[in-house]
N, C-alpha and C positions, 0 to 999 in steps of 0.2 A: 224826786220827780217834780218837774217845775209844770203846774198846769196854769190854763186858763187866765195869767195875768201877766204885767210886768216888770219884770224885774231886773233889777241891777244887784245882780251876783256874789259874792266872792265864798270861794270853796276850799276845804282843806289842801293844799297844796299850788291854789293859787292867792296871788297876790293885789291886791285891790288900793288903789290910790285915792287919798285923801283930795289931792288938790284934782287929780284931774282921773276920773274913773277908768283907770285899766284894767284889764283883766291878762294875767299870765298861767296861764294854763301848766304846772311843772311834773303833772304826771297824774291826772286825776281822769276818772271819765264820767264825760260829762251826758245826760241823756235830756235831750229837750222835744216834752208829747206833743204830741196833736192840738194847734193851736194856743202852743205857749209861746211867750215872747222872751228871749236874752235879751237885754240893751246892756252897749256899753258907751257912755259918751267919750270915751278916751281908745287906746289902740289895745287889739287882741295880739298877745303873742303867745304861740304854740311853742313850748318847749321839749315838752312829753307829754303822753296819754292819749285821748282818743275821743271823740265828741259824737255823739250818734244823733243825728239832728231829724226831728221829723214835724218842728216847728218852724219858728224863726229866729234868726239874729241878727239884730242891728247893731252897726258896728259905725261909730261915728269919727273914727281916729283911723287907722292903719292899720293894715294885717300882715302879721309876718308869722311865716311860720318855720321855725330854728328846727324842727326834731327830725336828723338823719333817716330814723326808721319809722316816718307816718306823712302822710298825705291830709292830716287831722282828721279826715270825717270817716265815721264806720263809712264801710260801702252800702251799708244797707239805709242810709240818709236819704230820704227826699224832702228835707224841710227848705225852706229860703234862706238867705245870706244877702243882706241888704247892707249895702255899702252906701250908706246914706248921709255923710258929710262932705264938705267944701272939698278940695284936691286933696285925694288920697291915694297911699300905694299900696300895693297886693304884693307880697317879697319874701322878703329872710332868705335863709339859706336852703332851705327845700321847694318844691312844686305842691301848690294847696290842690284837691281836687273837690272841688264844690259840686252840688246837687242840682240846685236852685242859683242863679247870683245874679242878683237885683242893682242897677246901678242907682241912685237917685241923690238928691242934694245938692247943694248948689254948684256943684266941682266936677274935674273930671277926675277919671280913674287911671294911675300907672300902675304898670306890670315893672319890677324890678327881678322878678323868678319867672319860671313859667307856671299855667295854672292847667285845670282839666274841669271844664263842665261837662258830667253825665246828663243832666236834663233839659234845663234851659238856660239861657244868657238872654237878658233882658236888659238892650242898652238905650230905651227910653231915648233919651234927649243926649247922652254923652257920650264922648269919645274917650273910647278906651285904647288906651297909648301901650303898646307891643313892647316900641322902640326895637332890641335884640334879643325878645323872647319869644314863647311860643303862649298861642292863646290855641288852644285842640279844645271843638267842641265834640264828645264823644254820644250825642243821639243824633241817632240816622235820621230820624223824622226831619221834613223842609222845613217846616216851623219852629226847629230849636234856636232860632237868633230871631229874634223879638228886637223892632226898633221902631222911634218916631222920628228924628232927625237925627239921631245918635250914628257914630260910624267904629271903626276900629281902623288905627293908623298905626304902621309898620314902618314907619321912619328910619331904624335903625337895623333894617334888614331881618324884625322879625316875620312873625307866619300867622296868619290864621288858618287852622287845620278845620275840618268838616268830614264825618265821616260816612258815605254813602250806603245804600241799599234799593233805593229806588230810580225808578227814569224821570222822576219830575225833576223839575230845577230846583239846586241849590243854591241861596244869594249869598254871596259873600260881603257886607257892607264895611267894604272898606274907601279909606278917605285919607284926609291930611290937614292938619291946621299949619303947618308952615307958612302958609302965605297970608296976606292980608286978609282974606276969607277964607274958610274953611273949602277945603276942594274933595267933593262925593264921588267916587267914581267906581262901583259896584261891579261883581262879576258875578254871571248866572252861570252855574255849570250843572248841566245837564246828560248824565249818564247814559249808554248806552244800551246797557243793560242794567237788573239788579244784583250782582256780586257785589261783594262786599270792597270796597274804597277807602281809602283816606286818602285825601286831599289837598295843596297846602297851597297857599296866594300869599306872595308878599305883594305890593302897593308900593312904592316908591316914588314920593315926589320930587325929581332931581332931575337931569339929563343922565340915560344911560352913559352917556360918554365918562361920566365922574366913578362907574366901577368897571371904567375897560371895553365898555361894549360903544365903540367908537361909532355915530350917528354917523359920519362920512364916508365908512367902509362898508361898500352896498356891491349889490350887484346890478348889474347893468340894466335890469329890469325896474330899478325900483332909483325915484326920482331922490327928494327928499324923508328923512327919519325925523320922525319927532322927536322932540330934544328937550319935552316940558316933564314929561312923567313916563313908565315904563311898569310893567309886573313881570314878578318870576312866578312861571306855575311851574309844580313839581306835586306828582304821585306818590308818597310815602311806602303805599301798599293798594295792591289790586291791580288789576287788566283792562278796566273799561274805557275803553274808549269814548269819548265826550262829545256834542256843543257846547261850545260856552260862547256867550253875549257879551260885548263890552261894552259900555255907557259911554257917548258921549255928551257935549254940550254944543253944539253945530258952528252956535258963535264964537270963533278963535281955533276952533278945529274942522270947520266946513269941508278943507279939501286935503283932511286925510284920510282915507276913506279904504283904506289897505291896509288889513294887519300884517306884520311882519317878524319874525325871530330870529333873533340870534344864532349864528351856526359857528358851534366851538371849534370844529375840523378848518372850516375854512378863513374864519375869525371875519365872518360877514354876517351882514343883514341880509335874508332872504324874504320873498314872500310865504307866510306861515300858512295860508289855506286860500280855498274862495273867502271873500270878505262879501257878505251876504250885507247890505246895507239895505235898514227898516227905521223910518222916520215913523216919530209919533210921539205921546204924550208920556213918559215912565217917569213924572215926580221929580222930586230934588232941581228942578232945571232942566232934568236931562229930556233928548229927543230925540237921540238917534242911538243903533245900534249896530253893531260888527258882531257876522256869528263867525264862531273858527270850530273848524271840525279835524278833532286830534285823528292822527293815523295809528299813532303808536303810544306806549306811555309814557309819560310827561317826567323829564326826567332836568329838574331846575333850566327852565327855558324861559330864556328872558324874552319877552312880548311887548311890543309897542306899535303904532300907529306910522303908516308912509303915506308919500302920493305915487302912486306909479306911471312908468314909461307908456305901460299898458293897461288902458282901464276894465276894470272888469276882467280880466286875465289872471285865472289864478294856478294860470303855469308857468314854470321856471326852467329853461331847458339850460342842460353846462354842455358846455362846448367843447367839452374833451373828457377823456378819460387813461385809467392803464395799467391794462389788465395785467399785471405781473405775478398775483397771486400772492402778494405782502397784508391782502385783506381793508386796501384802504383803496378808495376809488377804483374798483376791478370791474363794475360792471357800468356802463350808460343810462344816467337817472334823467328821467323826465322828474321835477318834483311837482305835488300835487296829483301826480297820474291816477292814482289807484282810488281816488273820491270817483272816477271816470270812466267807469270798465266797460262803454261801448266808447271802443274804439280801435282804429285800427295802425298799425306803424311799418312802413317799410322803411327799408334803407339800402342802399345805391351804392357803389364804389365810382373810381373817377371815369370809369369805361360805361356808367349807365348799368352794369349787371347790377341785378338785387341779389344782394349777400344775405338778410335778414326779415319776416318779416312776421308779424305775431298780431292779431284780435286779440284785445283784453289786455293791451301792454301794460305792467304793472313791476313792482320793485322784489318780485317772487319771479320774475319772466325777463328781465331786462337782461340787456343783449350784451355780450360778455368780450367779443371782436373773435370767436372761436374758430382756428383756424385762418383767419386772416391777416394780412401786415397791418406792421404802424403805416399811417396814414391819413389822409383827408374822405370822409367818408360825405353821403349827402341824406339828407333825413325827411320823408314825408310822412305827418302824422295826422288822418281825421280823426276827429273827436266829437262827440256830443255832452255841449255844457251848456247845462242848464236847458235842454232842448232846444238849440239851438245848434246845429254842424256848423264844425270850425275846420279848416287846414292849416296846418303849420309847415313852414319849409326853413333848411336850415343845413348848415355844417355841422362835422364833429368831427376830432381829430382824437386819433386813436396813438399811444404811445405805448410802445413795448418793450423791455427791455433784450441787449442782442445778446 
């Protein structure tokens, strides 16, 4: 039992280095009390065994953890994990799943595995580099990611996971060093309810256009796509529908001011919600904020920044539809509608009769052409958005097969 001091290690079945102090853990288990200190100034590698940690350990080289059948740490661990040397990596061949893990030293920290913190992540001043891994922090609590300037970059299409319980917001602090400065750009996502969630944000700094999600293929409502950076949100697990906040910085993104997503059916840019836009003071630089209010669950949806045709409009009406019963465009989507349920929608044939006509129009009620021919139909929709009565008026062209 290691109490009360510090020490530099070596145990029957691990191996300890003369010139530069490692520790190799090859099948031992290790138990560190209440307030005892590990130091290792060299790298930890887990081969076998099992560490029940309810101190701390600082680890000044690299961690890797090799053994097929362990996560290293008993579960019943809440001690700290200080990763407190110049650039280091978290790896090997398995997923570590830390209690506690402390970033600190003069470096930053790479993920070469994935990892799992049950309790806290405390990224201080550092960037923790994903790259094409998973960082899942598994407490639900809002305060499980602890940061001063510190961010988490997903560069190479990894995730940061968060897993929910509450309606407060959870931040996500992610970022990018690619460029000549580091680039902060946080997402708050804010649950609907509290059922149980997992979460997951990748960050990307590139143009979507560089994985397919072409910034020129829009719809007609939507001007220009940003073409600087881009997130994927995806729901691993749960039902709840969200806010989420997006960070900007006003200078160089002034007049995008529309969030927008990606739509894999139609391989376009549409508008993703109202884009609720709130200036003010939120640190890092940033001053402005885009809220998106999900309808469904998030199911790897690429997100980024527009100018639109129509300001403040955060409806998207298609101009056709056809209803064939193949299960793919069968019913007339207003999108956006269903954030909107006082309102009202008729619709007209070319003779002026109303064929259709429904309060509350929404994507559970949308109008299917039943009983009607192909053809040009005419659409009038009031709405109140944002308390405010709107009319929309409009074509639709109805296709059926004979």
């Amino acid at each position: 039992m290691l109490k009360r001091a510090l020490f530099i290690i070596s145990l029957s079945g691990c191996f300890l280095s003369t010139a530069k102090a490692q520790l190799a853990n090859t099948g031992e288990k290790i138990f560190i009390d209440n307030n005892a200190v590990v130091f290792v100034s060299g790298d930890y590698k887990h081969i076998a065994g099992n560490v029940f940690n309810k101190g701390k350990i600082t680890i000044q080289g690299d961690w890797f953890n090799n053994d097929p059948g362990s996560t290293v740490f008993d579960s019943r661990s809440v001690g700290l994990t200080d990763l407190t040397g110049g650039n280091q990596h978290i790896g090997g061949s398995n997923k570590t799943t830390f209690s506690d893990l402390n970033l600190s030293g003069n470096g930053n920290k790479t993920l070469t595995a994935d990892i799992d913190v049950t309790q806290k992540l405390f990224l201080n001043d550092k960037e923790l580099k994903a790259d094409q891994y998973t960082i899942s922090v598994l407490n639900p609590l809002n305060d499980a990611i602890f940061r001063s300037t510190g961010f988490v970059s997903t560069d190479q299409k990894g995730k940061l996971i968060r897993n929910t319980n509450n309606t407060d917001p959870y931040v996500f602090p992610l970022g990018s060093s690619l460029s000549a400065s580091p680039l902060y750009r946080p997402v708050s996502v804010e649950p609907l309810n509290s059922d149980i969630n997992n979460f997951a944000i990748t960050f990307l700094d590139e143009s979507p256009s560089n994985s397919g999600y072409n910034t020129t293929n829009k719809r007609e409502d939507i001007d220009l796509v940003f073409d600087q950076y881009y997130y994927i949100l995806n729901q691993e697990s749960g039902s709840s529908t969200i806010n989420a906040k997006f960070y900007q910085q006003t200078s160089g993104e002034d007049t995008f001011t529309q969030l927008v997503n990606w739509n894999n059916s139609s391989n376009l840019w549409e508008k993703a919600a109202p884009s609720t836009v709130s200036d003010g003071i939120y640190g890092d630089g940033l001053n402005r904020t885009l809220l998106f209010k999900s309808l469904d669950v998030l199911k790897n949806l690429p997100v980024t920044f527009a100018t639109s045709a129509s300001v403040n409009d955060p409806l998207t009406f298609f101009n056709g539809f056809s209803p064939d019963g193949d299960g793919k465009n069968d019913t007339w989507v207003i999108k956006n509608i269903d954030l909107f349920p006082d309102n009202e929608l008729r619709i007209f044939n070319r003779w002026g009769d109303e064929v259709f006509k429904a309060k509350g129009y929404n994507l559970n009620n949308a109008w299917n052409g039943t009983n009607m021919n192909s053809g040009t139909y005419f659409y009038v929709l009031k709405v109140n958005i944002s308390g405010a009565p709107k009319v929309y008026k409009g074509f639709i062209t109805m296709l059926k097969k004979d």
